[in-house]
Backbone as a ProteinNet text record, in pm:
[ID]
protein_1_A
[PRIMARY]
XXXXXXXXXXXXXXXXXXXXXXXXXXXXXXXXXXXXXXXXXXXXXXXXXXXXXXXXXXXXXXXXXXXXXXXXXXXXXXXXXXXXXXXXXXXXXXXXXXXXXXXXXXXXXXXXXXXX
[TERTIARY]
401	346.5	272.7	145.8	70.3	118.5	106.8	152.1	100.3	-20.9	-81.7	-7	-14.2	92	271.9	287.4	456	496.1	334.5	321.6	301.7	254	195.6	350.3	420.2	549.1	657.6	638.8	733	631.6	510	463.7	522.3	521.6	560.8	721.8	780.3	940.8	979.2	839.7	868	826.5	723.1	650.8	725.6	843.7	949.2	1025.4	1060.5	1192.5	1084.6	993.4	883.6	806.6	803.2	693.8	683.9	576.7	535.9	467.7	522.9	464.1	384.6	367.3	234.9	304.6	446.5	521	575.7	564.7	694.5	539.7	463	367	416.8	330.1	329.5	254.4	294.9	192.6	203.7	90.4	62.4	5.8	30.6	-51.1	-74.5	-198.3	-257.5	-339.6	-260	-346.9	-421	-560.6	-676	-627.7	-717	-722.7	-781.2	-883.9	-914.2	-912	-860.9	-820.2	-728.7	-692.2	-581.5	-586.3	-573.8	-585.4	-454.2	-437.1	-315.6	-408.2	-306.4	-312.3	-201.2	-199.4	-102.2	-169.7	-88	-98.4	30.5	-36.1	40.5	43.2	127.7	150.1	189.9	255.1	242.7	95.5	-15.7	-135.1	-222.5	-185	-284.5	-355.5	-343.9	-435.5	-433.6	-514	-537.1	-536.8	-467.1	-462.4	-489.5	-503.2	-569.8	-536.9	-671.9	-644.4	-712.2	-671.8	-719.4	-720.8	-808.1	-789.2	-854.5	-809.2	-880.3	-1030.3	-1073	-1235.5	-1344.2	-1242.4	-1338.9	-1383	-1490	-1535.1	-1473.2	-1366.4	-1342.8	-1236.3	-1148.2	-1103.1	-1135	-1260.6	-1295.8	-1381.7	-1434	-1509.4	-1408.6	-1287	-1204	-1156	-1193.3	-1158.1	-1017	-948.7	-760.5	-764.3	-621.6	-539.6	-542	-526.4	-509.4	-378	-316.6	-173.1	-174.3	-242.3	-266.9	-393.5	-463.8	-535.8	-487.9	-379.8	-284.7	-194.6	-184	-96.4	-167.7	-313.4	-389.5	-454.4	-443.6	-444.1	-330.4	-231.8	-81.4	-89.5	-95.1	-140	-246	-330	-442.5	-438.9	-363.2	-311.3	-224.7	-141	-46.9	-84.2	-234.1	-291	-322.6	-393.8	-458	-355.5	-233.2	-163.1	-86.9	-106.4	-65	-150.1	-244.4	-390.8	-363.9	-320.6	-282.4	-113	-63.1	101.7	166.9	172.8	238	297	459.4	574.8	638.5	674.9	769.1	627.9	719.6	641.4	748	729.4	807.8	695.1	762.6	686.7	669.1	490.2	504.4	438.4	511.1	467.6	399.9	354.7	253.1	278.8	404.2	440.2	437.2	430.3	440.3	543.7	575.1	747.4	716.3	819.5	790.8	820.9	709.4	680.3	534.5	494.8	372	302.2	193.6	90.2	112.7	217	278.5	391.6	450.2	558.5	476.6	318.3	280.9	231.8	172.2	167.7	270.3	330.6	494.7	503.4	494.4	560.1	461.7	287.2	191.9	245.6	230.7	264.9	396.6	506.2	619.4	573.8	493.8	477.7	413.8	277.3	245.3	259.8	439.9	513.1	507.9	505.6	568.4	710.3	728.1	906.1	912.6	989.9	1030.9	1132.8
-2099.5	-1968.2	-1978.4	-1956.4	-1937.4	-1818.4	-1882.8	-1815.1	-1646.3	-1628.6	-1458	-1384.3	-1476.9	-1407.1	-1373	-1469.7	-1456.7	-1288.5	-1299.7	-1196.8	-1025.1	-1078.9	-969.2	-907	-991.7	-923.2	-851.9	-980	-877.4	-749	-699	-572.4	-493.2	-555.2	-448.4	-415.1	-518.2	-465.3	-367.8	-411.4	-266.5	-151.3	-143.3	-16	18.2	11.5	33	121.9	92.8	158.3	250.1	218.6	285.4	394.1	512.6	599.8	696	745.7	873.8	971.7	1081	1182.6	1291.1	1402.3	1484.3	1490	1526.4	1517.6	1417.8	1291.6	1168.3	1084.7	1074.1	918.2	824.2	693.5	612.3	485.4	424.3	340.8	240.9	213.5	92.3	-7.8	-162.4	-260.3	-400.8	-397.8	-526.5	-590.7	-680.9	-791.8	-916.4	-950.8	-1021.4	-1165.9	-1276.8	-1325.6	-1282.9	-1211.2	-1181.6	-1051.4	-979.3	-806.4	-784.8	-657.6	-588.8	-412.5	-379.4	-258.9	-146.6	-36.3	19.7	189	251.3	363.5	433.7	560.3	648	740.8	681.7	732.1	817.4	932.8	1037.3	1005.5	957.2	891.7	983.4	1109.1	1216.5	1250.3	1275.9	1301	1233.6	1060.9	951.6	952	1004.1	1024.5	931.4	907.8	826	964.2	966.5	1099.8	1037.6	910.4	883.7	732.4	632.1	483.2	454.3	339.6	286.8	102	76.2	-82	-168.4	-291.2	-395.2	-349.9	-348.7	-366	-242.6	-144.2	-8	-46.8	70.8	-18.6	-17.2	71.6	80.5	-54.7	-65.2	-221.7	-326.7	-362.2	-449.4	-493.7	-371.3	-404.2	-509.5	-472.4	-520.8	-679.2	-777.9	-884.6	-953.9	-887.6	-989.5	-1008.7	-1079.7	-1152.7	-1047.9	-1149.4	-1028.2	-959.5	-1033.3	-925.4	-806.6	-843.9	-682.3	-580	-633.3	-519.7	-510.7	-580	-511.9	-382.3	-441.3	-290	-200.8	-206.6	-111.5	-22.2	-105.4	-34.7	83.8	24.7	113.3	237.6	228.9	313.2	434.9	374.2	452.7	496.5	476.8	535.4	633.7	620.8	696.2	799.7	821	911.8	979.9	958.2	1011.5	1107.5	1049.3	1136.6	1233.3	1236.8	1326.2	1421.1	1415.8	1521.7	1553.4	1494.2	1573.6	1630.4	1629.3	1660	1639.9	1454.8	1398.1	1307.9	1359.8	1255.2	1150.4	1169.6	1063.5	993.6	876	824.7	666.1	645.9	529.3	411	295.6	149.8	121.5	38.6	-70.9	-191.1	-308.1	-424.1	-507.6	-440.2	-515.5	-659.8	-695.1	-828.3	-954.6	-896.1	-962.1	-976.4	-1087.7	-1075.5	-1009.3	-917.1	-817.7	-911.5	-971.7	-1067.2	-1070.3	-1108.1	-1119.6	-1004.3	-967.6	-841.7	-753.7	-756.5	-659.2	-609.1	-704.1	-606.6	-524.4	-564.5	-534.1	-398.9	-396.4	-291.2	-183	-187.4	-108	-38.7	-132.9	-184.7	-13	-76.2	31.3	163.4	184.6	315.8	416.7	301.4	398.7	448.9	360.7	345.1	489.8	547.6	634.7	770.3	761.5	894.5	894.3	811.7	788.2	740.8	804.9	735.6	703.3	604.4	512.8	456.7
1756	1722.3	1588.9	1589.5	1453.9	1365.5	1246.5	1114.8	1130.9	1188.1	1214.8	1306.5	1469	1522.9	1501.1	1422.5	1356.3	1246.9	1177	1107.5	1154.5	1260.4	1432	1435	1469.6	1527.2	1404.1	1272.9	1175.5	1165	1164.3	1171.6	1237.1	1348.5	1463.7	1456.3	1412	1391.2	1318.8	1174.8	1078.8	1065.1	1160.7	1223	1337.9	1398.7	1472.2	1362	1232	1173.6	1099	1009.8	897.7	977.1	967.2	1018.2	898	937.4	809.8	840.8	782.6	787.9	729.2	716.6	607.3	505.1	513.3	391.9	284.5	393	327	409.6	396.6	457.9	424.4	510.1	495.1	421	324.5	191.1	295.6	323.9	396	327.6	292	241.1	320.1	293	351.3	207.6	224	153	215.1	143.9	200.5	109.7	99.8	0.8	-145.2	-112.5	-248.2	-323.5	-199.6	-232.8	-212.3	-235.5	-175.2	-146.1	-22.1	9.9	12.5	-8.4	36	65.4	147.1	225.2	255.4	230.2	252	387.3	459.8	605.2	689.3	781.9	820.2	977.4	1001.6	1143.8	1261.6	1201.8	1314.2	1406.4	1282.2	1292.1	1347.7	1307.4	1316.2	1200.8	1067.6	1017.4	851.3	754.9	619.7	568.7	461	375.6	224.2	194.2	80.5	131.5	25	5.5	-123.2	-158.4	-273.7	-247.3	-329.9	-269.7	-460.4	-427	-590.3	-563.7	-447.4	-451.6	-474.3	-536.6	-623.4	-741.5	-792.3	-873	-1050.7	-1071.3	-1189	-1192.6	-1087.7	-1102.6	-1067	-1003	-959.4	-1128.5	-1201.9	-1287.7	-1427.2	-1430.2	-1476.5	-1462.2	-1605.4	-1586.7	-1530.5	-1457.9	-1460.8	-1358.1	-1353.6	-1239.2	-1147.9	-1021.5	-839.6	-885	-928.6	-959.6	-1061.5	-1123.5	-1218.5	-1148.8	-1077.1	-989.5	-908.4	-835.1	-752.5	-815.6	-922.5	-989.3	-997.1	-1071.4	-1088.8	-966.9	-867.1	-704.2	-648.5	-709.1	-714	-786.6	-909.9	-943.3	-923.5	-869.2	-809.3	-693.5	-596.5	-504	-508.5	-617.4	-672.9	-722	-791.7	-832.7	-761.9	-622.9	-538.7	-495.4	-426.4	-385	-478.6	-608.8	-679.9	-688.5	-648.9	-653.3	-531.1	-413.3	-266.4	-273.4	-420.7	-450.7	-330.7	-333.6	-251	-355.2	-341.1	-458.4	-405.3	-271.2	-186.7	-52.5	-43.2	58.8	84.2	201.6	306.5	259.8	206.2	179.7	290	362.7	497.4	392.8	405.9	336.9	407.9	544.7	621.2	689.7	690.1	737.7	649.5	505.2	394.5	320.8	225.8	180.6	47.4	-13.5	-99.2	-224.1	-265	-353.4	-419.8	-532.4	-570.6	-612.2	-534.1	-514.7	-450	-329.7	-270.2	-367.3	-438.4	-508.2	-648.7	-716.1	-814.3	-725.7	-612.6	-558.4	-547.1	-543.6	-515.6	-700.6	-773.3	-920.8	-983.9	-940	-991.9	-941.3	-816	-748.4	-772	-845.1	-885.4	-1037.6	-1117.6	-1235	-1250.6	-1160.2	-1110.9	-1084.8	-1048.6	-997.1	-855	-789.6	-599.8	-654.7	-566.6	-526.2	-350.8	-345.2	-206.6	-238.5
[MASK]
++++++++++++++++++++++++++++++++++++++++++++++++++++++++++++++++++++++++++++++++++++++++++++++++++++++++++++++++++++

């Protein structure tokens, strides 16, 4: 089994227990190699109720490490949904181990005012 499809299925295991809703969404993250995206998504609806990702331009303009624009992504997501006064929300770590840029992601977004 290739390393993508192995990753295919821990998704799907944790999108089995993780759902979200208008009230409590879901922070979804995917990380690329050279970005990193996250989204607070309302899964009753089907719907993106805010995202933020490294590749905007106030942090992309910013010289640092993927791990500190991973935070700074967190944060900024975090913002967003404070402007939609959204406080709580369910982590999906996307089939990733909560390590690195996924955890600086997490790290920004509480830093923020989300709680999970």
């Amino acid at each position: 089994m290739s390393k993508l499809a192995q990753r295919q299925k821990i998704r799907y295991r944790i999108r089995k227990k993780v759902q979200g809703t208008a009230s409590k969404p879901r922070l979804s993250v995917f990380r690329s190699n050279a970005e990193i995206y996250c989204q607070l998504i309302d899964d009753d609806n089907g719907v993106t109720l805010a995202a933020a990702s490294s590749a905007e331009k106030d942090i992309a303009a910013q010289k640092v490490a993927k791990i500190e624009k991973a935070k700074l992504a967190g944060q900024s997501i975090a913002k967003k949904a404070a402007a939609l006064s959204i406080t709580t929300c369910v982590f999906d770590r996307g089939g990733n181990l909560y390590h690195g840029r996924i955890k600086a992601v997490a790290d920004g977004a509480r830093e923020g005012g989300l709680q999970f």
